[in-house]
C-alpha positions as CSV (number, residue, x, y, z in Angstrom):
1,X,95.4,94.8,107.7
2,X,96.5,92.2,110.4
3,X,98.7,89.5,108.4
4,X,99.2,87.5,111.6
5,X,98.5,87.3,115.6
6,X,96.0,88.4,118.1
7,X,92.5,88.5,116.6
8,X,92.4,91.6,118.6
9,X,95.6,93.1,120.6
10,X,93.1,93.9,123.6
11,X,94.5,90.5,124.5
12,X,98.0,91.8,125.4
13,X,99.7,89.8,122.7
14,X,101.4,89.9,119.7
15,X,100.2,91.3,115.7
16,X,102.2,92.0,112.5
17,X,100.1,94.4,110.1
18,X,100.5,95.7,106.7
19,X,98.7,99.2,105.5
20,X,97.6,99.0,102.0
21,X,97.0,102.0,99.1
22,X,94.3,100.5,97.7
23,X,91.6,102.2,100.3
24,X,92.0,105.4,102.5
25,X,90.0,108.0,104.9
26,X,90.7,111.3,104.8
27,X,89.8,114.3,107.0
28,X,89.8,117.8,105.6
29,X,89.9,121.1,107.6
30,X,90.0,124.8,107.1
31,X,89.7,127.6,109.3
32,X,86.0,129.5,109.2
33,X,84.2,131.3,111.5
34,X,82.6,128.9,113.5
35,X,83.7,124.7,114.5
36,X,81.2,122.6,112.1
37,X,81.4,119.3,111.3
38,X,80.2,118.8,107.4
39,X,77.9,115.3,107.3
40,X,78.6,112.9,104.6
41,X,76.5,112.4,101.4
42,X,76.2,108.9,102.0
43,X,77.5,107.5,105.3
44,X,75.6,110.4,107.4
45,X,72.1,110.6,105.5
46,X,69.4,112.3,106.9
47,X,67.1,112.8,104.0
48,X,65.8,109.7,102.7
49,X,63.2,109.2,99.1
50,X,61.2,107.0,101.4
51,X,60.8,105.2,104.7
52,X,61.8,102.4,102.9
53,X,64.9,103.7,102.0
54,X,65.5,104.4,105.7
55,X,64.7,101.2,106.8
56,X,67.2,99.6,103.9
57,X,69.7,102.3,105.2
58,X,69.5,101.5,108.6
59,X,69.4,97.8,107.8
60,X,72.9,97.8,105.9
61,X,74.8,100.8,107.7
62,X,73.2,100.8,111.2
63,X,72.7,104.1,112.7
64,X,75.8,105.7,113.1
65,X,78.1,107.5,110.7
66,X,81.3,109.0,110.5
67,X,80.2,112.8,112.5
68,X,80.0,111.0,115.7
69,X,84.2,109.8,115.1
70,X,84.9,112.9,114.1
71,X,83.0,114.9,116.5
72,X,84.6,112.4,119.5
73,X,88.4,113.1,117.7
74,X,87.4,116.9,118.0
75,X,87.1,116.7,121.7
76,X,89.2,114.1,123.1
77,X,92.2,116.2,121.2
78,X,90.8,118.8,122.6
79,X,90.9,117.0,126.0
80,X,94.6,116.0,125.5
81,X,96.1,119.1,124.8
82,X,94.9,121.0,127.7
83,X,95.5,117.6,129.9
84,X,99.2,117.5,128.7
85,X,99.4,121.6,128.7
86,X,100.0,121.6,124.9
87,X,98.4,124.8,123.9
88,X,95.6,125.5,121.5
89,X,95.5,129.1,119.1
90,X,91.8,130.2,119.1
91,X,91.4,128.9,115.7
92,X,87.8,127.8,114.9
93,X,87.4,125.3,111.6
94,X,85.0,123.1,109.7
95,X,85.8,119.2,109.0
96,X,84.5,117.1,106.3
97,X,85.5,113.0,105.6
98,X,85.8,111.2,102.7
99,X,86.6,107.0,102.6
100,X,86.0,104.2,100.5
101,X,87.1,101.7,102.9
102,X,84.7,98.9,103.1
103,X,82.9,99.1,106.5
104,X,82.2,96.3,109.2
105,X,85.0,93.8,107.5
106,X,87.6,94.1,109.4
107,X,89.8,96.8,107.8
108,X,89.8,99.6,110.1
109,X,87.2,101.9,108.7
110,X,86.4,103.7,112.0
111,X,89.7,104.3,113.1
112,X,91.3,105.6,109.8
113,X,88.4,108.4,110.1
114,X,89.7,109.1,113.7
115,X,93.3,108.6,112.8
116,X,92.9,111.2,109.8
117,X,90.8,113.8,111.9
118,X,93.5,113.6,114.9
119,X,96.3,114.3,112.0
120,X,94.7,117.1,110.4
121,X,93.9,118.7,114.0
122,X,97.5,118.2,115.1
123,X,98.3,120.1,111.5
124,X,96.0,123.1,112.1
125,X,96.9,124.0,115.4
126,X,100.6,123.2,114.9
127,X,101.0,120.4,117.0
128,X,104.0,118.4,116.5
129,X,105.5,115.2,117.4
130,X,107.4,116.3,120.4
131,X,104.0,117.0,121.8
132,X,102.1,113.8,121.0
133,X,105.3,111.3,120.5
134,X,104.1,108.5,117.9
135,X,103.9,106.0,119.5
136,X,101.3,107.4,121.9
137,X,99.0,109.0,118.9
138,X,97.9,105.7,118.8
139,X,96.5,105.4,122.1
140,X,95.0,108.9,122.0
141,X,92.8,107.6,118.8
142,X,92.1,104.8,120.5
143,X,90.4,106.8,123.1
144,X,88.1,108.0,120.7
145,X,86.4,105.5,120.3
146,X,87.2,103.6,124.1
147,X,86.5,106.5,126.4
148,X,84.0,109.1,124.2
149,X,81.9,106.7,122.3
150,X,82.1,103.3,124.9
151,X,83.2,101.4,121.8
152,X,85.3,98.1,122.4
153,X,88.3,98.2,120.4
154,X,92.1,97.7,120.3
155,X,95.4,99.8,119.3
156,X,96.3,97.5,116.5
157,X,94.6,99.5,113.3
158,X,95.4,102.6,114.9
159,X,99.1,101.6,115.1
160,X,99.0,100.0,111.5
161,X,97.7,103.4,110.3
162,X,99.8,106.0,112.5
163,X,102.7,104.2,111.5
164,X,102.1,103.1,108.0
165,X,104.1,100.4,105.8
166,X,104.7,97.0,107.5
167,X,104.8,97.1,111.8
168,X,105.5,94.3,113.9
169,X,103.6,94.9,117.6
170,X,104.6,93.4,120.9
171,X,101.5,94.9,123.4
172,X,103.1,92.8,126.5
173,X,101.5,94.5,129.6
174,X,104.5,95.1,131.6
175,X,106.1,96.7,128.8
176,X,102.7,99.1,128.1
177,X,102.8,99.7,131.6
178,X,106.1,100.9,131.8
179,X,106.2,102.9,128.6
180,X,102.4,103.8,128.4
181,X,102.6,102.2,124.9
182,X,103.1,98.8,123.1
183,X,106.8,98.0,121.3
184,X,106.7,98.7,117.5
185,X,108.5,98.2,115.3
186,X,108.9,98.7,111.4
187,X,109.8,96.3,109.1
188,X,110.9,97.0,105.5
189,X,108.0,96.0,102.7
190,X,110.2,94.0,100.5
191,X,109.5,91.4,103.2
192,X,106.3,90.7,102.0
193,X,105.2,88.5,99.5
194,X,101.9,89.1,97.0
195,X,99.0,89.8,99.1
196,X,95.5,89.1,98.2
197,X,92.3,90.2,100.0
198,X,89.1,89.2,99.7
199,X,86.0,90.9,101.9
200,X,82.1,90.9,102.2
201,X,80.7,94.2,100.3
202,X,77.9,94.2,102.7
203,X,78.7,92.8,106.1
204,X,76.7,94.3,109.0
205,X,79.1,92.5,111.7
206,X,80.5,94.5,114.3
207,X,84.1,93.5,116.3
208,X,82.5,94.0,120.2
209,X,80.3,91.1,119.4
210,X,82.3,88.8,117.8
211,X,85.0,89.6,120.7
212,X,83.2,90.2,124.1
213,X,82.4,86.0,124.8
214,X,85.6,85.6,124.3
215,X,87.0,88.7,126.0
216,X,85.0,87.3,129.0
217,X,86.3,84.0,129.2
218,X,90.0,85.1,128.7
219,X,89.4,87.6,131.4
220,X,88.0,85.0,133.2
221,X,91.2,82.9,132.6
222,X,89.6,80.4,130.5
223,X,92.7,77.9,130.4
224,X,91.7,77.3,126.6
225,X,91.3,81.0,125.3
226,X,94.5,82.2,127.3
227,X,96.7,79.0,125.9
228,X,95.5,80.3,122.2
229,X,96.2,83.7,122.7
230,X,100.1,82.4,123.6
231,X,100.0,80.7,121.0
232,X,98.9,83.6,118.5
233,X,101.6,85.6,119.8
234,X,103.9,82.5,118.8
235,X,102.7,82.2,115.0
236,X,103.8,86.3,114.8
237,X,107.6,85.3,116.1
238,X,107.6,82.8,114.2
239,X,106.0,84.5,111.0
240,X,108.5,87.5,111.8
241,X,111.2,84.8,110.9
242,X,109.5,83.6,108.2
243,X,109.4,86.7,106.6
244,X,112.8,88.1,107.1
245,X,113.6,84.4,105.6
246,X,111.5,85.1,102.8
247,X,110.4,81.4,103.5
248,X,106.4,82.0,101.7
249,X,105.8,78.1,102.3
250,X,106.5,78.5,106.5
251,X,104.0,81.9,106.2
252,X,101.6,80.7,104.3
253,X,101.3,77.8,107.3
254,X,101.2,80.2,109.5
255,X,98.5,82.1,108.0
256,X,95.8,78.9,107.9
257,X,97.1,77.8,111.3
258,X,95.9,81.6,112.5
259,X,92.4,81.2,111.0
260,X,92.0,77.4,112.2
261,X,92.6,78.4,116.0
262,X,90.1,81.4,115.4
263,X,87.7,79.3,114.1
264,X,88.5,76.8,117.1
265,X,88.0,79.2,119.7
266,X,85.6,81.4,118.7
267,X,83.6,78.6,117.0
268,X,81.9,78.3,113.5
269,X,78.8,80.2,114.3
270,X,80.7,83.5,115.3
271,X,82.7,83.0,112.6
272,X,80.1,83.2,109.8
273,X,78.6,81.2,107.0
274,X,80.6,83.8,104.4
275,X,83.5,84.5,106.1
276,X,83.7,80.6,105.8
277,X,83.2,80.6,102.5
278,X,85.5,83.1,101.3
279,X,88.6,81.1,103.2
280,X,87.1,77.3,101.7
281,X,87.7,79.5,98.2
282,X,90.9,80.5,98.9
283,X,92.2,77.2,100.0
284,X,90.5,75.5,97.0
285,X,93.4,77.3,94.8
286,X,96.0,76.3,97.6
287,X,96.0,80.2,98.9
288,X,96.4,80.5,102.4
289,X,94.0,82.9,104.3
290,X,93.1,85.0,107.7
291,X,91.1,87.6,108.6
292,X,92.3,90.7,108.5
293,X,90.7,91.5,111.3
294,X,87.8,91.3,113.1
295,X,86.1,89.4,110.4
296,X,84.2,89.8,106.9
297,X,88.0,90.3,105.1
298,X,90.6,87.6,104.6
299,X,94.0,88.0,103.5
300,X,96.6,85.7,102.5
301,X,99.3,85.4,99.8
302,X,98.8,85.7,96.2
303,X,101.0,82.1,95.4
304,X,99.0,81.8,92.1
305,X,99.8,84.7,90.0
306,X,98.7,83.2,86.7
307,X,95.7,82.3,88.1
308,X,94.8,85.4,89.3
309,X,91.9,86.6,86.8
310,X,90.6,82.7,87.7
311,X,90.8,83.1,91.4
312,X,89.2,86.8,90.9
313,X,86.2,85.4,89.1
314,X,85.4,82.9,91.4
315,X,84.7,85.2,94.5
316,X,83.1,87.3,92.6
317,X,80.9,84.4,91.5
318,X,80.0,84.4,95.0
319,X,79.5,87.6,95.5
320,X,82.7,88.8,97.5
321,X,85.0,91.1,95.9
322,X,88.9,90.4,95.3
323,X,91.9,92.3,94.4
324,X,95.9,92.2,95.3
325,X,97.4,94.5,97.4
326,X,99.2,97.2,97.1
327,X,101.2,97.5,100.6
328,X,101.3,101.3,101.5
329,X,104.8,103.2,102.5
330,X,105.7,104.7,105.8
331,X,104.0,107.2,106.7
């Protein structure tokens, strides 16, 4: 959940993320005869009451599920290990998912699947750390999606979840291309103030098209995209001091500041209607609030305790959902 920075670290800048309890992803696997991947109930149907219900499916979830992730994880791990000469024992296995993250808001629903597939791989076939170094598990999950599945995406949820708790994440080029990773670094969670989030239960948004115009224009060099992307990486310096000062007033500017130069550069029709709605709420209760990522979830902190139930109530009035966060430990 990104509290502050890039809208997406595929600009080479700079993100601070929090990873939360209150949703997870989870990959299981146990040897059997054969590899098989076990669809899900409900995010890979293929038996439907009606044509109806597969048009309503396919209208809300799209077309793809969770087997494709994992079936991608399976072989770019695969592809790893025998590109790096870590070896394999001829162990075959079946895989099944279960998550209740929200999908297409913004909080990393794809890439928890992939992250939690890659884990459970490395854990069957005994592959440690020394082989695959943390900081580059990231990048391998990214790949997943990148290179098997043409999917345009970042490192910063795959970082957030690899490395759990609270990360600061400095993806300066020269740096990744020295080190053939970004600089990240943990921060302790009693940094962090109450966190709220609010998302969309049914958003049907997807990140490559709210980011490609504006991937092309900064790759372009768009004077005005590559000035805001500086100065994104300068609200998460200067919300890194913030926190460590526990100073909740100087975040909490920080926070709206974020969302108001999003919505200045990637302009109110990319945006969204709801996603504008859910941060005109928050602000009507003096809460600050940002996306959390890509859009369809905003986050922000919780300044209003007693007004909580209040607050609650009035995006659900609306028909968002709301709840406080529960920031997850290292992992």
């Amino acid at each position: 959940m990104g509290l502050m920075g890039n809208p997406s670290d595929g600009f080479g800048g700079k993100t601070i993320t929090v990873q939360i309890q209150d949703f997870s992803a989870r990959s299981t696997l146990w040897e059997s005869p054969q590899v098989q991947i076990v669809p899900h109930r409900v995010h890979d149907p293929f038996t439907f009451e009606s044509l109806e219900q597969l048009h309503d499916v396919a209208q809300q979830d799209g077309y793809y599920g969770g087997t494709r992730l994992i079936y991608a994880s399976c072989k770019r791990f695969c592809q790893f290990c025998h590109d790096h000469d870590i070896p394999l024992a001829p162990r075959n296995f079946t895989v099944e998912y279960e998550t209740d993250i929200p999908r297409q808001v913004g909080l990393g629903g794809s890439s928890a699947i992939v992250v939690s597939t890659v884990r459970a791989l490395m854990a069957l076939y005994d592959v440690t750390e020394q082989d695959i170094p943390l900081p580059i598990q990231p990048q391998l999950a990214l790949s997943v999606e990148t290179e098997e599945l043409d999917i345009r995406a970042g490192l910063q949820d795959r970082v957030a979840q690899i490395y759990g708790g609270l990360v600061y994440m400095d993806f300066n080029p020269e740096y990744m291309a020295e080190h053939d990773h970004g600089d990240y670094r943990r921060l302790p969670l009693d940094l962090l103030p109450p966190l709220y989030l609010a998302y969309i239960p049914h958003s049907t948004t997807t990140s490559g098209k709210a980011h490609n115009p504006v991937h092309y224009r900064f790759d372009n060099g768009d004077r005005e995209v590559v000035e805001a992307m500086r100065q994104f990486a300068r609200f998460t310096d200067e919300a890194l001091e913030a926190l460590e000062q526990h100073d909740e007033e100087r975040l909490a500017r920080l926070m709206d500041a974020n969302f108001d130069l999003r919505r200045k550069i990637y302009g109110d029709e990319v945006i969204g209607a709801h996603n504008l709605e859910m941060v005109e709420i928050a602000r009507s209760f003096g809460l600050p609030a940002k996306f959390t990522g890509s859009g369809g979830a905003i986050v922000g902190i919780l300044r209003d305790e007693e007004r909580e139930e209040k607050i609650r109530r009035a995006f659900e009035e609306r028909g968002y959902r709301f709840l406080r966060v529960t920031p997850a430990e290292q992992t």
